[in-house]
C-alpha positions as YAML, in Angstrom:
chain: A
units: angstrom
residues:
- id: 1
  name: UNK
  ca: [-0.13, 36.82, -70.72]
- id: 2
  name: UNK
  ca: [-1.74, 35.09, -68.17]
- id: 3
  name: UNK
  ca: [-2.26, 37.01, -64.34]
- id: 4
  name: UNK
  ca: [0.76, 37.16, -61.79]
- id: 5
  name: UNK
  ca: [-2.08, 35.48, -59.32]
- id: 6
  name: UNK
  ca: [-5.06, 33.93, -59.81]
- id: 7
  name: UNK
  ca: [-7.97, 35.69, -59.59]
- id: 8
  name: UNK
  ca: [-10.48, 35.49, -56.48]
- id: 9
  name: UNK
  ca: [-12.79, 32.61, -57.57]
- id: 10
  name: UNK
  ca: [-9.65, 30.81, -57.63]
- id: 11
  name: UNK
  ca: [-8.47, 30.92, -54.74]
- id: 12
  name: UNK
  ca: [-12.12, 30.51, -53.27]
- id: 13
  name: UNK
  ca: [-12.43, 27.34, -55.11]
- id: 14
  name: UNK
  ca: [-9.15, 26.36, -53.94]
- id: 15
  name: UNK
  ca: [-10.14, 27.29, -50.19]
- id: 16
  name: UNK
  ca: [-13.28, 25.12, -50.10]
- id: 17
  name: UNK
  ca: [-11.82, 22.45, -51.66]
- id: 18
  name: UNK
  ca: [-8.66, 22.43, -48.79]
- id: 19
  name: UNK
  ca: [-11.71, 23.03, -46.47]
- id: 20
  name: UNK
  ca: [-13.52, 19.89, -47.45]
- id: 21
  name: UNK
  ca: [-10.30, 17.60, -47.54]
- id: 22
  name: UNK
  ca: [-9.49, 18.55, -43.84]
- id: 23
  name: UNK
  ca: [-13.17, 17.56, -42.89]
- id: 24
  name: UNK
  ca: [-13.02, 14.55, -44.36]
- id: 25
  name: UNK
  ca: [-9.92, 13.39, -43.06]
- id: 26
  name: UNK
  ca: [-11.39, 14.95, -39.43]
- id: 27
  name: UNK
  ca: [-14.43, 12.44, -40.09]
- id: 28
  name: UNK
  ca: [-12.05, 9.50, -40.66]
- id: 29
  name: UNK
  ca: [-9.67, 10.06, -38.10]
- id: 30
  name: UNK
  ca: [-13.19, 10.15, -35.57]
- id: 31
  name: UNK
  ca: [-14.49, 6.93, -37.44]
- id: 32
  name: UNK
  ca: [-11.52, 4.76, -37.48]
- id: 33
  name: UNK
  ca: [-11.82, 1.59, -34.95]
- id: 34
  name: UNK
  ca: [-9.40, 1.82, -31.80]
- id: 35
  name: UNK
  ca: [-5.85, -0.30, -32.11]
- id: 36
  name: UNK
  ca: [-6.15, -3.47, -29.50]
- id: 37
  name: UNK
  ca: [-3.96, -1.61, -27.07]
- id: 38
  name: UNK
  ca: [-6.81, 0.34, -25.90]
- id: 39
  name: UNK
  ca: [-8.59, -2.35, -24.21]
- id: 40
  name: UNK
  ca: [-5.27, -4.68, -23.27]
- id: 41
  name: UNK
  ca: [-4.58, -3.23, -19.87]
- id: 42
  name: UNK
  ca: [-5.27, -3.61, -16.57]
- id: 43
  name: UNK
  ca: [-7.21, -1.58, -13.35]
- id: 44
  name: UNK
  ca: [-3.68, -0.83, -12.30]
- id: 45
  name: UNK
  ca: [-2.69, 1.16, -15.36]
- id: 46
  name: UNK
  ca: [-6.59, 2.61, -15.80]
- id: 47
  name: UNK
  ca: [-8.35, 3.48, -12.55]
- id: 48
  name: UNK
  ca: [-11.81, 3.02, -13.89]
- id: 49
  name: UNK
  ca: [-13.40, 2.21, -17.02]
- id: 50
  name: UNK
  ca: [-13.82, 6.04, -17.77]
- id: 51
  name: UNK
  ca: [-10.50, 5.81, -19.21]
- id: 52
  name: UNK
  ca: [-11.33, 3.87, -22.09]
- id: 53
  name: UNK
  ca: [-15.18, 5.57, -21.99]
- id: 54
  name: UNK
  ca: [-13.28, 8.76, -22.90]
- id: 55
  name: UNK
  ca: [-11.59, 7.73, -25.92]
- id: 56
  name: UNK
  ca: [-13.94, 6.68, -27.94]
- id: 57
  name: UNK
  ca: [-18.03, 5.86, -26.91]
- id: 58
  name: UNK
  ca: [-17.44, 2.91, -29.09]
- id: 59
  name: UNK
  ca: [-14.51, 1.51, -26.64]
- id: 60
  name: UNK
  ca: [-16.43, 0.89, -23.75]
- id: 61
  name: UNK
  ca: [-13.99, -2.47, -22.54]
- id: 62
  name: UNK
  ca: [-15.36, -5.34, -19.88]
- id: 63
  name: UNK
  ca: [-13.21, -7.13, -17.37]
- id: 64
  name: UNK
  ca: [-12.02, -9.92, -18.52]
- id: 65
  name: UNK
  ca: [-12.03, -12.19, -15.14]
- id: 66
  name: UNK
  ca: [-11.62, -15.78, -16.35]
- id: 67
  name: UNK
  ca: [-10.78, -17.80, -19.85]
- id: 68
  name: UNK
  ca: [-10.51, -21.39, -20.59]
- id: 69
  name: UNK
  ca: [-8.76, -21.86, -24.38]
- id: 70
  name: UNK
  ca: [-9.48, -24.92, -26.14]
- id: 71
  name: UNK
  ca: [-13.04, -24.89, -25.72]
- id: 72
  name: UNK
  ca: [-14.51, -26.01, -29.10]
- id: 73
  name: UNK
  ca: [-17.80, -26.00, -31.16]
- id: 74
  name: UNK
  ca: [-18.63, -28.90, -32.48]
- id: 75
  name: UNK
  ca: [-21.04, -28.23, -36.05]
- id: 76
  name: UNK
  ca: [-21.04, -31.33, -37.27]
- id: 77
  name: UNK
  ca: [-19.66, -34.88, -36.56]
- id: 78
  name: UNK
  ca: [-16.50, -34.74, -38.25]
- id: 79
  name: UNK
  ca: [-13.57, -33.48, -36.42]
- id: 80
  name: UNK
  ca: [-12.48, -31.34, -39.01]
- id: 81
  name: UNK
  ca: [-15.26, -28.93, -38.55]
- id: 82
  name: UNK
  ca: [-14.21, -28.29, -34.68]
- id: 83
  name: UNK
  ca: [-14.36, -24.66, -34.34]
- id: 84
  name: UNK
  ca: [-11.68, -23.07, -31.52]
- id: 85
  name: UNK
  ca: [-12.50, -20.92, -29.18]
- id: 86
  name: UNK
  ca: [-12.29, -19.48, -25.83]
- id: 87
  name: UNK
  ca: [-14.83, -19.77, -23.08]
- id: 88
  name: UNK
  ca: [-14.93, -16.39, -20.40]
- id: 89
  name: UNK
  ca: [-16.69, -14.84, -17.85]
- id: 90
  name: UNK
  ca: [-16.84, -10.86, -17.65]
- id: 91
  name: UNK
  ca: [-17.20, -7.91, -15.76]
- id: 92
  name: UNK
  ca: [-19.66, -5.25, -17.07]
- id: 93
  name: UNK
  ca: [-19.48, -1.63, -15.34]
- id: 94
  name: UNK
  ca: [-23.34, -1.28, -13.91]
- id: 95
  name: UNK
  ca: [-24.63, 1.72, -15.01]
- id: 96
  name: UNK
  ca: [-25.72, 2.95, -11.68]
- id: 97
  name: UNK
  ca: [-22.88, 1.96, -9.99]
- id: 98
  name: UNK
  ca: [-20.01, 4.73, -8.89]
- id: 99
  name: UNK
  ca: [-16.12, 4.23, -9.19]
- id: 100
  name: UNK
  ca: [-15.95, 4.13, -5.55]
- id: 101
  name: UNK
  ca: [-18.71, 1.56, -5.13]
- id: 102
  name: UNK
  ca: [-17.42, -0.48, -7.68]
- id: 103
  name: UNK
  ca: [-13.82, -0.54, -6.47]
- id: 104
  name: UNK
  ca: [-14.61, -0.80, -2.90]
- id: 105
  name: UNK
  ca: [-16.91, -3.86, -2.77]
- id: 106
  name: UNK
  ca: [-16.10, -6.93, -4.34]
- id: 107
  name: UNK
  ca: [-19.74, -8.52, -5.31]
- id: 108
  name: UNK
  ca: [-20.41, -8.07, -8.38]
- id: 109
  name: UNK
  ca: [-24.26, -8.65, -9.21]
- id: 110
  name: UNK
  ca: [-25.41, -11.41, -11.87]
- id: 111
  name: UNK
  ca: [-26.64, -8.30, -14.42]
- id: 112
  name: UNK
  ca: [-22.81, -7.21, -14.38]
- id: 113
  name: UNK
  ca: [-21.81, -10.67, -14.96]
- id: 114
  name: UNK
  ca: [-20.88, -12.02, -18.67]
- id: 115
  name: UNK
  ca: [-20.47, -15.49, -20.08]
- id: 116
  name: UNK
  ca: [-19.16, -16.11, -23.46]
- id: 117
  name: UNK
  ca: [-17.91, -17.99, -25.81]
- id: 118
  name: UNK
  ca: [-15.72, -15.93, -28.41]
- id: 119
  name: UNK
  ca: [-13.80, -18.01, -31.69]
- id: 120
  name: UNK
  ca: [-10.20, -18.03, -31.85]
- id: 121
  name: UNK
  ca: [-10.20, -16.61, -35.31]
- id: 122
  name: UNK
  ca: [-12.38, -13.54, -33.78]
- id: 123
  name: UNK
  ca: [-9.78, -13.09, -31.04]
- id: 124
  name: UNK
  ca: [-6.58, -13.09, -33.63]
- id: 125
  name: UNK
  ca: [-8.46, -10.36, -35.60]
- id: 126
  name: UNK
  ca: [-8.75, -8.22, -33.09]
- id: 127
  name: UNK
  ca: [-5.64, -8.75, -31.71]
- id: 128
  name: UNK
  ca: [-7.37, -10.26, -28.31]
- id: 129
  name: UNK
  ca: [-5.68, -13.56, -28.55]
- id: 130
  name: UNK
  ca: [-2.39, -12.87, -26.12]
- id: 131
  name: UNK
  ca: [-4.61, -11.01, -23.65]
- id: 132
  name: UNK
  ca: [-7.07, -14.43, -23.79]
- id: 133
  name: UNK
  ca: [-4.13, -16.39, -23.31]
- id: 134
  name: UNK
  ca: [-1.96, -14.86, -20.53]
- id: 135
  name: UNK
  ca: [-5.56, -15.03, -18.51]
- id: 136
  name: UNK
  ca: [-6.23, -18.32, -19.45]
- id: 137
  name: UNK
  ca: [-2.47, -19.09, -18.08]
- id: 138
  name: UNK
  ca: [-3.00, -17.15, -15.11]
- id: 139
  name: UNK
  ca: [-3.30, -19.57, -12.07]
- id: 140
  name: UNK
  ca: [-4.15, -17.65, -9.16]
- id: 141
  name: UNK
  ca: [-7.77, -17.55, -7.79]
- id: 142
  name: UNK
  ca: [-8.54, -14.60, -8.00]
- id: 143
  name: UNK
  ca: [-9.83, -12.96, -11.21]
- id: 144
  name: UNK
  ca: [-7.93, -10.84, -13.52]
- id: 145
  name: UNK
  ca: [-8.23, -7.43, -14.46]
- id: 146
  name: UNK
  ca: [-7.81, -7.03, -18.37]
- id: 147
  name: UNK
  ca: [-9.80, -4.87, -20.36]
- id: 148
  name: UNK
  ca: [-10.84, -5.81, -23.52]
- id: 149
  name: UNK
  ca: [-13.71, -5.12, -25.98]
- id: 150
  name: UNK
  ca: [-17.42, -6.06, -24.99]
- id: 151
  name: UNK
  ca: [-18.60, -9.82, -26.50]
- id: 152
  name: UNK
  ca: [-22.18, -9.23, -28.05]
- id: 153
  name: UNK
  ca: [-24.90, -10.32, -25.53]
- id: 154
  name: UNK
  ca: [-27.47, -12.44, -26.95]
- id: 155
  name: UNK
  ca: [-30.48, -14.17, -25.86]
- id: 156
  name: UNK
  ca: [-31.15, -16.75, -28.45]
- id: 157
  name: UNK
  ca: [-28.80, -18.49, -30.55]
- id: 158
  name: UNK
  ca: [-29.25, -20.46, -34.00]
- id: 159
  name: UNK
  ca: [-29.89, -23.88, -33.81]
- id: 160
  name: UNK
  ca: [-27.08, -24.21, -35.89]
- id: 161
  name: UNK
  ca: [-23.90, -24.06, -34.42]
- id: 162
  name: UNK
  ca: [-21.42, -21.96, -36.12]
- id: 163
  name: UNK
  ca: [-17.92, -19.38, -35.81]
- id: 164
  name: UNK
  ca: [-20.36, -16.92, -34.42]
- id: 165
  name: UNK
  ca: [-19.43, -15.54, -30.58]
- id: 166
  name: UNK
  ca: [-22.16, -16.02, -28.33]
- id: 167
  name: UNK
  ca: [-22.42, -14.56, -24.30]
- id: 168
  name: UNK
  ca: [-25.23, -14.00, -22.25]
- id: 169
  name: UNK
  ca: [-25.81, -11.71, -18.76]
- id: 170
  name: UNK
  ca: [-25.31, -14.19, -15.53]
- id: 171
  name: UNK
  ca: [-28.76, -13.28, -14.58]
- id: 172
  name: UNK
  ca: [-30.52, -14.67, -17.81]
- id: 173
  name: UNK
  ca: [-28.72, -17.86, -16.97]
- id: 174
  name: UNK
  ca: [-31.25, -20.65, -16.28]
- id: 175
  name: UNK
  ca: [-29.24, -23.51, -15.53]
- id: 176
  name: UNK
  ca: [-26.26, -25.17, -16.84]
- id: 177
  name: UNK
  ca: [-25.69, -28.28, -18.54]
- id: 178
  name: UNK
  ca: [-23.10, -30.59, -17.59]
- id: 179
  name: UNK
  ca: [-21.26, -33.62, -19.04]
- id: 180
  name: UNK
  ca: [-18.18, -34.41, -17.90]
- id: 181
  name: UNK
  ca: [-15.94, -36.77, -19.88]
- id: 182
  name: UNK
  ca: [-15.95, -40.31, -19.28]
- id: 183
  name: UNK
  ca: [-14.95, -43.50, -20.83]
- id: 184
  name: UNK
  ca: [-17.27, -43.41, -23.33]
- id: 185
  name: UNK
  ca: [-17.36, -39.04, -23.97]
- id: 186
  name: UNK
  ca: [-13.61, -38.06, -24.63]
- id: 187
  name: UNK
  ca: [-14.62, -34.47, -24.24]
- id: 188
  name: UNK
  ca: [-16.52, -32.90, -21.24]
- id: 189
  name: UNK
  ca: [-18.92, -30.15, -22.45]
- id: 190
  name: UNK
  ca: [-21.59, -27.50, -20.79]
- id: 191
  name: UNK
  ca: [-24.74, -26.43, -22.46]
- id: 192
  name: UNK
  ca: [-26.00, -22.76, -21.36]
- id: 193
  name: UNK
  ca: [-29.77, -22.85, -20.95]
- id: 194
  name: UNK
  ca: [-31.46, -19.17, -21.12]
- id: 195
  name: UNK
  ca: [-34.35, -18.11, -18.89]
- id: 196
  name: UNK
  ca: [-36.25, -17.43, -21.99]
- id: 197
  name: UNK
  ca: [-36.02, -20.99, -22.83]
- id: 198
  name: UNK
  ca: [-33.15, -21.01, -25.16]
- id: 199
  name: UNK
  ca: [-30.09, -23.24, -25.13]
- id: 200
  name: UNK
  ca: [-26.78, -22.14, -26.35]
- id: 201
  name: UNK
  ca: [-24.53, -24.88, -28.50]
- id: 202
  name: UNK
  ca: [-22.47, -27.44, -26.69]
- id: 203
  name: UNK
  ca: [-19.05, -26.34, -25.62]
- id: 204
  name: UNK
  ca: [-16.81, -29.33, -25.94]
- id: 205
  name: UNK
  ca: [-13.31, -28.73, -23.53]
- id: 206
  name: UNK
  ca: [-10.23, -30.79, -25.15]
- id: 207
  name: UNK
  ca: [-8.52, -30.82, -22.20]
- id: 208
  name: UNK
  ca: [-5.28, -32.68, -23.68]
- id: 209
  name: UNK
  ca: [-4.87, -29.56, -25.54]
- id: 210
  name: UNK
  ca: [-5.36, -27.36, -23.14]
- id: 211
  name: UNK
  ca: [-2.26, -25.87, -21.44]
- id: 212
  name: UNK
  ca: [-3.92, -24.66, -18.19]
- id: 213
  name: UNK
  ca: [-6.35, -27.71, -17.68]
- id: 214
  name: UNK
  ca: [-2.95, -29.81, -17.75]
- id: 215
  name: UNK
  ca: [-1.17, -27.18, -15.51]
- id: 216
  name: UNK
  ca: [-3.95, -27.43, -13.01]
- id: 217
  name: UNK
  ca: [-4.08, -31.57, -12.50]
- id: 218
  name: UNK
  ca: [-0.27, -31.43, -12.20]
- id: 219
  name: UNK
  ca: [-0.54, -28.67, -9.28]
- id: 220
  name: UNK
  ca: [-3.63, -30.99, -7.89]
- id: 221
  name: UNK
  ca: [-1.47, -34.16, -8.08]
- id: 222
  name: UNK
  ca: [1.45, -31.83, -6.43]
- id: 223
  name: UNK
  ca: [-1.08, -30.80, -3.05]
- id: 224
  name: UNK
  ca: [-3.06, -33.70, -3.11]
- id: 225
  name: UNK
  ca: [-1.34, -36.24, -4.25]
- id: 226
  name: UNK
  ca: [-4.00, -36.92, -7.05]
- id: 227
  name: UNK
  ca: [-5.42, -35.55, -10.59]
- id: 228
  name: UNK
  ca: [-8.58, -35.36, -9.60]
- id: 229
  name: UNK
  ca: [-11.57, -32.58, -8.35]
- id: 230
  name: UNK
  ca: [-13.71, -32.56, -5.57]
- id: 231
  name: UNK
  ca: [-16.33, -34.22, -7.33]
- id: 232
  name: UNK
  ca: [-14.12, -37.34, -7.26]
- id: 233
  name: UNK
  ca: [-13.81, -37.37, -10.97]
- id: 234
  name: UNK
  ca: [-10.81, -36.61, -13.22]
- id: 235
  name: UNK
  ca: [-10.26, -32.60, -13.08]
- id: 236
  name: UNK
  ca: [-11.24, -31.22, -16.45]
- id: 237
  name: UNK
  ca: [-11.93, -27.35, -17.70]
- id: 238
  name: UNK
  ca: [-15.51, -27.39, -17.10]
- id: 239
  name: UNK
  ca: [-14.47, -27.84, -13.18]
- id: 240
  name: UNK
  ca: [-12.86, -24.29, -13.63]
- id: 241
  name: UNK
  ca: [-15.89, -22.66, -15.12]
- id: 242
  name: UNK
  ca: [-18.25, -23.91, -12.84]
- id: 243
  name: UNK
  ca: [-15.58, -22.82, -9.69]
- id: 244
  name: UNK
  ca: [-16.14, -18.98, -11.77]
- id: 245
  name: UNK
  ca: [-19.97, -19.29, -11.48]
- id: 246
  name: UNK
  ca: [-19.72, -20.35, -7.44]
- id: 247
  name: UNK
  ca: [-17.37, -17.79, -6.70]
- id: 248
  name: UNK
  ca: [-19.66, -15.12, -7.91]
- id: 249
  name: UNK
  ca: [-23.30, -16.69, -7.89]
- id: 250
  name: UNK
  ca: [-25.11, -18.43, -6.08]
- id: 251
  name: UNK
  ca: [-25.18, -21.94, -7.48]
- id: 252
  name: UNK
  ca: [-26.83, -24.85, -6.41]
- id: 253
  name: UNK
  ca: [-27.27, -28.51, -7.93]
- id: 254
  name: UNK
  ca: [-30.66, -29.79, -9.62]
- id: 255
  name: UNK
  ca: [-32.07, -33.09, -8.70]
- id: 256
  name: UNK
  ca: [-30.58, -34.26, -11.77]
- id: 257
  name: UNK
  ca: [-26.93, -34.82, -10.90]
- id: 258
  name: UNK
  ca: [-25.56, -32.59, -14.22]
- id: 259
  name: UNK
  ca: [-27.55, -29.61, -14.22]
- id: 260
  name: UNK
  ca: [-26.63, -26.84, -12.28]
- id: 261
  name: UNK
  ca: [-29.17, -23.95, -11.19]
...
């Protein structure tokens, strides 16, 4: 007959084997990715970025200040390849700066300074897109305060444009390119031109499709009686992301009427 209970190998076995399932399941629980809701929230909610810092190392979130939607790539000349995406500027936490420094002064330097362009499909993924969005819609002046997860910094791109996000630190920003639409270029665009010599791809701004841009010239042509910027021409989104850059940087114009320094 076999043994009322089992004998002590067994339940040694047994042991390391219960052992090595709770590690495991320890190691996953550490590895697995945080859920969206850890960046999507604001300074009011989270004091400082320690918050999300403390969760995971891998959390770190920016500040997302500014976003313009619509803001496409462009591969190739048919329309069909148009990638969607959003344009944004960010807030990186210095490393040597306090809590109380940061909260208490409002200039943020060009190193802490982020600007990006991040696909829509990356944004739905990573369930960004209605954080992106309610910014984008947001029409007061000054910036907002959403966290959300770092883009990846780059100082070179590929030649070839592609779905790929792409940002690069304020103060690695040589000058900027821009066009803005006229009756011969439907869509306004920027170019981002790198200290290092490097330009990023043409962002191309379809303003018809862009629900802020069109909010905007309807509160212009509400105040002023018109549609159009300062610079005389039609308002279009590149007229907001350049207004990001001035209100943080100091920006001047090149001798060449298009290229900002």
């Amino acid at each position: 007959m076999p043994p009322d209970h089992p004998s002590q190998a067994s339940r040694q076995q047994f042991e390391t084997e219960t052992d090595k399932r709770q590690v495991d399941d320890m190691a996953a629980s550490h590895n697995s990715s945080p859920p969206a809701s850890v960046y999507d929230m604001s300074d009011d909610e989270e004091s400082d970025y320690n918050s999300v810092r403390r969760r995971s190392s891998a959390s770190r979130g920016v500040k997302l200040l500014y976003a313009k939607s619509k803001v496409f790539v462009h591969p190739s000349p048919s329309s069909k390849d148009n990638i969607d995406g959003f344009m944004a500027l960010y807030e990186q936490k210095s490393p040597s700066a306090s809590s109380s420094a940061a909260s208490s002064s409002t200039h943020i330097p060009s190193s802490s300074l982020i600007l990006g362009w991040t696909p829509l499909a990356s944004l739905q993924s990573q369930g960004q897109f209605d954080t992106y969005s309610k910014v984008d819609l947001d029409d007061k002046d000054q910036p907002t305060r959403n966290l959300v997860p770092p883009p990846p910094i780059t100082q070179a791109h590929s030649a070839s444009p592609g779905p790929y996000p792409f940002a690069v630190q304020a103060s690695q920003i040589y000058s900027v390119q821009i066009r803005p639409p006229s009756a011969g270029w439907w869509f306004g665009s920027i170019v981002i031109n790198t200290r290092s010599g490097d330009s990023f791809p043409a962002l191309f701004f379809h303003d018809s499709e862009c629900q802020s841009t069109i909010n905007h010239r309807k509160k212009l042509a509400r105040e002023n009686f018109d549609p159009f910027g300062e610079s005389g021409n039609l308002f279009w989104g590149g007229d907001q992301v350049l207004g990001w850059l001035k209100r943080h940087l100091n920006v001047e114009r090149s001798p060449e009427p298009n290229i900002f320094l």
